[in-house]
C-alpha positions, 0 to 999 in steps of 0.5 A: 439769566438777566432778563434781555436790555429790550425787556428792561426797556419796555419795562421801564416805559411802562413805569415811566408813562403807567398813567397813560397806559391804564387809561381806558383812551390807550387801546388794545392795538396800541398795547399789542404794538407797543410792548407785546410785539417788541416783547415778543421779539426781543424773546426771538420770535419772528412777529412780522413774519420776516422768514417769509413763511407760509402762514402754516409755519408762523410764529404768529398769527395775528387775529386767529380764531380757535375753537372754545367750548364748541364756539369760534373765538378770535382772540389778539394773537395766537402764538405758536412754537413747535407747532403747540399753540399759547393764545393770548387773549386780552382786553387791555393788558395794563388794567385790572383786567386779567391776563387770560392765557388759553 
């Protein structure tokens, strides 16, 4: 299955303006905007809450805290589905800095 012409897109912007992206002035909400909310909707996931849905039945929550290690954290964006939890936790996705998915 092809990946969805959006991704493709977002893929292609990246390449075309990596520079710009890896530098340390580009910031963790412009990442989050610009290419993990669209990729994110382009997968079919409601980012904005436009159901309307209480926030129990959220795809996302943004800023969320979770518990780790018997500490609260707040990682960028919990992710939900089918009421299991990806979180993504991220400094800046496009540098060296791992991609840390809990």
């Amino acid at each position: 299955m092809p990946a969805p012409q959006k991704i493709i897109d977002l893929v292609e912007r990246f390449e075309r303006n990596k520079e710009a992206y890896q530098a340390a002035r580009y910031n963790k909400t412009q990442v989050r905007r610009e290419f993990i909310d669209l990729l994110f909707k382009a997968l079919g996931w409601d980012i904005d809450n436009e159901q309307g849905y209480a926030e129990t039945y959220n795809d996302v929550i943004h800023e969320d805290a979770i518990r780790i290690g018997g500490m609260h954290k707040a990682p960028e964006e919990a992710f939900l589905r089918g009421r299991r939890e990806c979180t993504i936790v991220h400094r800046n996705i496009f540098s060296n800095d791992a991609l840390q998915v809990l």
